[in-house]
VEXDREN-2710 file (C-alpha; in Angstrom, 1 decimal):
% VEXDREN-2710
k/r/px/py/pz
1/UNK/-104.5/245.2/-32.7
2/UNK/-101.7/242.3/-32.1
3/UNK/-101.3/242.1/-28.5
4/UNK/-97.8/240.4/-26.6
5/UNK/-100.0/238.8/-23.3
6/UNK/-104.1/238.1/-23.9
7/UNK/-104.8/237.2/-20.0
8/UNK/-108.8/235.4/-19.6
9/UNK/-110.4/235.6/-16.4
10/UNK/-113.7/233.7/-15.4
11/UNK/-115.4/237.0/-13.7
12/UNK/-114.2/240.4/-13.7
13/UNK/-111.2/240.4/-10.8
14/UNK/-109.9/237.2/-11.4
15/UNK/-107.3/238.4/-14.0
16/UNK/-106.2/241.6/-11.1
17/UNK/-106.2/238.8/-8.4
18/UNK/-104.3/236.0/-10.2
19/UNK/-101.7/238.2/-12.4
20/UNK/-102.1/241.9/-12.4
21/UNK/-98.2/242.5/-10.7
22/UNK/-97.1/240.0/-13.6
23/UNK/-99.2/242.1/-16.4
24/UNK/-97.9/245.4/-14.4
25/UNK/-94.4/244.3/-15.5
26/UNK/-95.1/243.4/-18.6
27/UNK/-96.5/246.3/-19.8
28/UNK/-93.7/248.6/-17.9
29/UNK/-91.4/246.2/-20.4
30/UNK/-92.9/248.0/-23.2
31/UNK/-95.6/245.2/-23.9
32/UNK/-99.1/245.1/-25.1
33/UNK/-101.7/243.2/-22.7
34/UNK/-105.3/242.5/-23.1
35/UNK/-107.7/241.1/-20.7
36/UNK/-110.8/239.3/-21.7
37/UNK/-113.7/238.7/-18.9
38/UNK/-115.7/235.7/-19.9
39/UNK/-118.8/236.4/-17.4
40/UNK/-120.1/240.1/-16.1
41/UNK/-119.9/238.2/-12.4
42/UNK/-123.4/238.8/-11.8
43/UNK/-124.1/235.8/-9.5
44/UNK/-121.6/237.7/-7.0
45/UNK/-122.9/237.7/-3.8
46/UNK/-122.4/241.5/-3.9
47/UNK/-123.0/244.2/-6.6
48/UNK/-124.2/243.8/-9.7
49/UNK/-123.0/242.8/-13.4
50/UNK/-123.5/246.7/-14.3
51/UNK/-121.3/247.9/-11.4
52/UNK/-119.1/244.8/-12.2
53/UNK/-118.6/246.3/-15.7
54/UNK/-117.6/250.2/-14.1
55/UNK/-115.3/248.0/-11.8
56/UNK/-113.4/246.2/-14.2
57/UNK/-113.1/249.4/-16.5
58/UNK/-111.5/251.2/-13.8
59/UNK/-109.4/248.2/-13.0
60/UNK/-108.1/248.3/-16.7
61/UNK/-107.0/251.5/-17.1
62/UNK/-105.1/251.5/-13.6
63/UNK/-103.4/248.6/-15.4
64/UNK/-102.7/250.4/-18.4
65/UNK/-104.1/247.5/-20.7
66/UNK/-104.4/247.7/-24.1
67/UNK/-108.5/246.3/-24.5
68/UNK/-110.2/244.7/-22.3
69/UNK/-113.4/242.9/-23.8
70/UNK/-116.4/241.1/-22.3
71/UNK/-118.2/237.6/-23.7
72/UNK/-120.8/237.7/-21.7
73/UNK/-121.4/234.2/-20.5
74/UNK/-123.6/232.7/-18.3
75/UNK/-121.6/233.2/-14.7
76/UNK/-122.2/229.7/-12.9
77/UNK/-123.5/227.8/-15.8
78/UNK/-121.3/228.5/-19.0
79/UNK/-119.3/225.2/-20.2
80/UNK/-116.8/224.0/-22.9
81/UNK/-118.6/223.5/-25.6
82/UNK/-117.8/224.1/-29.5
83/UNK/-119.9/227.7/-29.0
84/UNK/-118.0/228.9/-26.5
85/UNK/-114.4/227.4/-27.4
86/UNK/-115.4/229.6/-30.8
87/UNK/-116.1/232.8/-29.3
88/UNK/-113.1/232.7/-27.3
89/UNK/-111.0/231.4/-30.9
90/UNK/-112.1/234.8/-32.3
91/UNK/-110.7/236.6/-29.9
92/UNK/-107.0/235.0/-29.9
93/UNK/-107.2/235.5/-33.4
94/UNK/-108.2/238.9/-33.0
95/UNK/-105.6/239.5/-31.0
96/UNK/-103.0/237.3/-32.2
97/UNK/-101.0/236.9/-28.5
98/UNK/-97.7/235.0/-28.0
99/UNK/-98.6/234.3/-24.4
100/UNK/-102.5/233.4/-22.4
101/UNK/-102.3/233.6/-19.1
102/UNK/-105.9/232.1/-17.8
103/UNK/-107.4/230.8/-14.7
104/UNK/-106.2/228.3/-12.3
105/UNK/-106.3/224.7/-13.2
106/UNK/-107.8/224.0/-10.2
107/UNK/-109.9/226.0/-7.4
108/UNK/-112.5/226.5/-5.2
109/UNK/-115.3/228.6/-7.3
110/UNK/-116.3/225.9/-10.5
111/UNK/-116.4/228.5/-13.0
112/UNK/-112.2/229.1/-12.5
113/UNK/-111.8/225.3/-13.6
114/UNK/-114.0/225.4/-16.4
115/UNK/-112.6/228.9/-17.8
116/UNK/-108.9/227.3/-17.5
117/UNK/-109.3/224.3/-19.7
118/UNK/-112.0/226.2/-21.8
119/UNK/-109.3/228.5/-22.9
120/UNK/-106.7/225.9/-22.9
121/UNK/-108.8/224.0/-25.3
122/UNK/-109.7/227.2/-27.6
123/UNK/-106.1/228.3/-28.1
124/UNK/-105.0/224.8/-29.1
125/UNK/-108.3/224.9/-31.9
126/UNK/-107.6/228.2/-32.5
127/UNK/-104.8/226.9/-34.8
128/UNK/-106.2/224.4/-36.8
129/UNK/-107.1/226.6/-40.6
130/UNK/-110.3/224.2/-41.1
131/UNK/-112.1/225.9/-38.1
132/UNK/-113.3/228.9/-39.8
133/UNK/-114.0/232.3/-38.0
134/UNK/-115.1/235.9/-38.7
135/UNK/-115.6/238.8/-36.7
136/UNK/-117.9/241.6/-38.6
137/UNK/-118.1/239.7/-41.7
138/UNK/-114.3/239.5/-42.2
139/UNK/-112.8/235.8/-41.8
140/UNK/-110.2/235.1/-39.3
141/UNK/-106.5/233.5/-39.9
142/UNK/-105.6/230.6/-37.6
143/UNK/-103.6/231.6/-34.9
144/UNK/-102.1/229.7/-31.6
145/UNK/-100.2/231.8/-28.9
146/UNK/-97.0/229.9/-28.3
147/UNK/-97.4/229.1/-24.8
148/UNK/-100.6/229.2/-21.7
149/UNK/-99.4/229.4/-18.5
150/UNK/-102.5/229.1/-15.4
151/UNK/-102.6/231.6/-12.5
152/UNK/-103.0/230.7/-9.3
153/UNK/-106.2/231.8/-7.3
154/UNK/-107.8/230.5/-4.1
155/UNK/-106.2/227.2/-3.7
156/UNK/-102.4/227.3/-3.0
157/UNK/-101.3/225.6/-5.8
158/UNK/-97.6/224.7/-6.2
159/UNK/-96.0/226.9/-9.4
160/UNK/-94.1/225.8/-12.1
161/UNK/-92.5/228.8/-12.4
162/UNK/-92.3/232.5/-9.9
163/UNK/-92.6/236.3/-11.7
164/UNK/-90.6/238.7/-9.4
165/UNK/-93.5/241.8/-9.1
166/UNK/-91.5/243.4/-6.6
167/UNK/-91.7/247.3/-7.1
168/UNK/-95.4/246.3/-8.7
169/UNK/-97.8/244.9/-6.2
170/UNK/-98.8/248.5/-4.6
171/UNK/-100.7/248.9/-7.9
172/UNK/-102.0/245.6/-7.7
173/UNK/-103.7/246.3/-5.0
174/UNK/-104.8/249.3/-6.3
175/UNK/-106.5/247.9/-9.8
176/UNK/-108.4/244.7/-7.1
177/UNK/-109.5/247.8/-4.9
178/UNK/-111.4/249.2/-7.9
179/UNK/-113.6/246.1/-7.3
180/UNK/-114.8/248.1/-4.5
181/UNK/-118.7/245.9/-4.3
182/UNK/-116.6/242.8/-4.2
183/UNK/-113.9/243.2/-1.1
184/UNK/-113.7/244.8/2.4
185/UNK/-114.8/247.3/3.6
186/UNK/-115.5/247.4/7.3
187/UNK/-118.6/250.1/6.6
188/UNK/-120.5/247.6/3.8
189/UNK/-123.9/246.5/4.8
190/UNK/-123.7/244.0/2.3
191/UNK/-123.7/240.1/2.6
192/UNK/-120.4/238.7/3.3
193/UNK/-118.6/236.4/1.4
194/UNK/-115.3/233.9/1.4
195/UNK/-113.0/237.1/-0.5
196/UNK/-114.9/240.1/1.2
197/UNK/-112.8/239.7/4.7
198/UNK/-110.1/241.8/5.8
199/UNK/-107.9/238.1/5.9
200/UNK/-108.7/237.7/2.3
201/UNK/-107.5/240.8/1.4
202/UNK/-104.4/240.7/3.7
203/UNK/-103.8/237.4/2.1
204/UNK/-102.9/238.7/-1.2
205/UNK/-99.8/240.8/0.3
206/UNK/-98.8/237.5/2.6
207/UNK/-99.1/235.2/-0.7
208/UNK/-97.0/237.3/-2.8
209/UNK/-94.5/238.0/-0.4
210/UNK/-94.1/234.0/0.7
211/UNK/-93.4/233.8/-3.2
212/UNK/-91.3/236.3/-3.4
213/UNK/-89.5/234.5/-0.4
214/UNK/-89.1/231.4/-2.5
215/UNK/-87.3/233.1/-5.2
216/UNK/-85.2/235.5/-3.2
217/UNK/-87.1/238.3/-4.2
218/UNK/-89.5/240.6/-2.2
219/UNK/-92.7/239.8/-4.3
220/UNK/-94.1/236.8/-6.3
221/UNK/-96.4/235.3/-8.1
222/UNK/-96.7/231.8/-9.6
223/UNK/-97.9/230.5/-12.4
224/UNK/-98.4/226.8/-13.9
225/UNK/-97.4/225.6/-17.2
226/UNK/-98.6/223.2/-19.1
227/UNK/-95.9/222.3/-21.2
228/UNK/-91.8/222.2/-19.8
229/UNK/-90.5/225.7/-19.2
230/UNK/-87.1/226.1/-22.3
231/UNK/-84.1/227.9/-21.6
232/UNK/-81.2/228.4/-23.9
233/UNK/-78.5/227.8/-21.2
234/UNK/-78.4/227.5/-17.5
235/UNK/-77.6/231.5/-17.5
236/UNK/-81.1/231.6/-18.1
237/UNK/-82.3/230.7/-15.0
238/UNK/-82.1/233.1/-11.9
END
C-alpha cells in the first residue's frame, strides 16, 4: 500500500500529540496516512506495553489511518544504529510516502531526539539502491519521501511553518484520550507523571489555539523543516 503521509512517533501517543489535527486534515483531503510506533512505551510510568498496544489501536481508527505498525524497540534504550535505520528503511519503502512527519528535533523525554534524527537519517539511506532490503523474502526498491518535517512536543519550539486544524482538534483530543492509562483522570490511583495533569492536558487546547493565533486562524500546529519551505509564487503563501 503507497501511503501520501508515513508519520513516526517514539511511543505510542506521540504521533496523536504532535500531529493528529494535521493527519485529521489530511486524510479529510482524501489522503492516505500511516503511523509507525517505534517502541510499545512500556517504561511509561503508567500502564503497560499490552494496554499501550489496545490504546494506540483505538487511537488509529479514530484517526482513520490507513496502517499503523509497531517496531518494537527498546523504549529508553533504542539508538541510531545501521539495525535500526534498516528496519525503519523497510518500512518507507513499504510504504513509499511523499511526506514523514517524525518527532521533535528537540525535547524533554531522550527517546523523542533520538527517534527524530533516527528517522531523518533512514529516509535519506532509504534512497541510496546499494542498501539492499526485503520484507518476506521479496527485495525492496529504494525510495526517499520528498520532504520530513519535525513535530513539535514538550518543548515550545519555534515552527518553520503553521497547519490550520481548525474544525479538527475536537477529534484530536479524542484519538490522545484513547490513551486513557497515560493522561488525567482525576479518579486514577496511579503514579503521576509530567503529561498525566489536568494542565498538561489543557495545554494541548492553549498550544494550538496560540498557534492558531499566530496564523489568524482558530487552531494550529507547527512543524519544523529541515530543508527551505518552496512556493511557486507569493499567492502561495496565506
Amino acid at each position: 500500500m503507497k501511503l501520501d503521509i508515513l508519520a513516526f512517533g517514539a511511543h505510542p501517543d506521540d504521533v496523536e500529540l504532535g500531529c493528529a489535527g494535521t493527519i485529521l486534515k489530511e486524510i479529510s483531503l482524501g489522503k492516505k496516512v500511516g503511523v509507525v510506533d517505534l517502541t510499545r512505551g512500556e517504561l511509561g510510568t503508567r500502564g503497560s506495553a499490552e494496554i499501550r498496544d489496545q490504546e494506540a489501536d483505538a487511537a488509529g481508527e479514530i484517526l482513520g489511518l490507513s496502517v499503523r505498525e509497531n517496531l518494537s524497540f527498546r523504549d529508553g534504550f533504542f539508538v541510531n544504529d545501521e539495525k535500526h535505520q534498516l528496519e525503519i528503511i523497510k518500512m518507507i519503502r513499504k510504504y513509499q510516502p511523499e511526506i514523514v512527519l517524525c518527532n521533535a528535533i528537540d525535547d524533554r523525554h531522550i527517546d523523542h531526539e533520538k527517534g527524530s534524527k533516527l528517522v531523518s537519517d533512514a529516509c535519506f539511506l532509504s534512497g541510496l539502491r546499494k542498501i539492499e532490503t526485503s520484507i518476506d523474502g521479496i527485495a525492496q526498491t529504494a525510495w526517499r519521501p520528498k520532504v520530513v518535517y519535525h513535530y513539535i512536543q514538550w518543548k515550545n519550539i519555534e515552527p518553520d511553518f503553521v497547519v490550520d486544524i481548525t474544525g479538527f482538534t475536537e477529534k484530536k483530543i479524542e484519538a490522545i484520550l484513547a490513551y486513557r492509562s497515560q493522561f488525567y483522570d482525576a479518579n486514577s490511583n496511579e503514579p503521576e507523571s509530567p503529561i498525566t495533569s489536568k494542565n498538561f492536558l489543557e495545554s494541548l487546547n492553549y498550544r494550538a489555539q496560540d498557534l492558531g493565533r499566530l496564523i489568524g486562524t482558530e487552531y494550529g500546529e507547527g512543524f519544523t523543516a529541515e530543508r527551505y519551505l518552496a512556493v511557486n509564487s507569493l499567492g502561495d503563501l496565506i
